[in-house]
N, C-alpha and C positions, 0 to 999 in steps of 0.2 A: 353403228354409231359409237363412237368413243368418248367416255366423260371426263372430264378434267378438273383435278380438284385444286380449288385455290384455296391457299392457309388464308385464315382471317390476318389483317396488318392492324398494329398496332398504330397508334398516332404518332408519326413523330418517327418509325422504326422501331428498332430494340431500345428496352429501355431495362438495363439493369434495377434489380429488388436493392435501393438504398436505404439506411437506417429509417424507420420512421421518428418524430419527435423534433421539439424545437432545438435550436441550438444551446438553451440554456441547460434542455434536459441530455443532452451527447456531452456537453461539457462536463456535466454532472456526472454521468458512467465512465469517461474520462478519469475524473477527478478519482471516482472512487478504485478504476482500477490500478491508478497509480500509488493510490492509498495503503491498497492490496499489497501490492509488491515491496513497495518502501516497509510496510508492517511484519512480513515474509524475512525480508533480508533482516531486518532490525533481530528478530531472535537468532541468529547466529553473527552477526558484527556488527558492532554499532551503534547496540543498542539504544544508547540514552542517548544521541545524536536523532537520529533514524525513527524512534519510535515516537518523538513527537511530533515531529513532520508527517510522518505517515497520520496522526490523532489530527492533524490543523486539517490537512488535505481531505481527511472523511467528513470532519464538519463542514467546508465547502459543500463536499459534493453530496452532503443530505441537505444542505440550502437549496443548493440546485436540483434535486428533486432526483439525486441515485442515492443505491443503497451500497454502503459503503459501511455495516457492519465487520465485514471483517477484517476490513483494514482498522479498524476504531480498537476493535479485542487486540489484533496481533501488534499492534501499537503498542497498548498499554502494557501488555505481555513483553516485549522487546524494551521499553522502558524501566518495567521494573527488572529486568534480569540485570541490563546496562549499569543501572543503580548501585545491584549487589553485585557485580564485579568489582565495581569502582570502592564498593563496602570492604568488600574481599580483601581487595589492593591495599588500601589504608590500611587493615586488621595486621594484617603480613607485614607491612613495613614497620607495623609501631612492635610487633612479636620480632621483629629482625632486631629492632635498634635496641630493644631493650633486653634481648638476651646477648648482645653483642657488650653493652653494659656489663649486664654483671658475669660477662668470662672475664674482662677487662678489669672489673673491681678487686 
């Protein structure tokens, strides 16, 4: 006598492992991975463009209940670099014009 094994069937057939959690809470890990990245890019270009958008986008998405510290750090981090370029720029151009001055005087 031969035995023959049947797989247990699930309801319904296959059913793929989808995220668990409400839509506010996927929106939220959403939100914060984009936070991530915008945070990421902001310290090499961008900065002070970039790094506050990445800071709004982590506040959302700790409203919505992700954790989105490190887009909030690399935010702030790409903000204030953004800043001191922009500090930089200005320092440069006022040492430009004013030595350009007194070769000129």
């Amino acid at each position: 006598m031969s035995q023959q094994y049947n797989a247990p069937q699930q309801p319904g057939g296959y059913q793929p492992n989808y995220p668990q959690g409400s839509p506010d809470q996927m929106r939220g890990q959403q939100l914060a991975q984009t936070s991530m990245i915008l945070g990421i890019i902001s310290l090499f270009a961008v900065g002070i463009i970039l790094g506050p958008l990445a800071i709004i986008k982590a506040k959302r998405a700790e409203e919505l209940g992700g954790d989105a510290k490190v887009g909030k750090i690399t935010g702030w981090i790409g903000t204030v670099l953004g800043a001191l370029w922009i500090v930089g720029i200005i320092i440069y151009i006022i040492a430009f014009v004013s030595l350009m001055a007194s070769v000129n005087a």
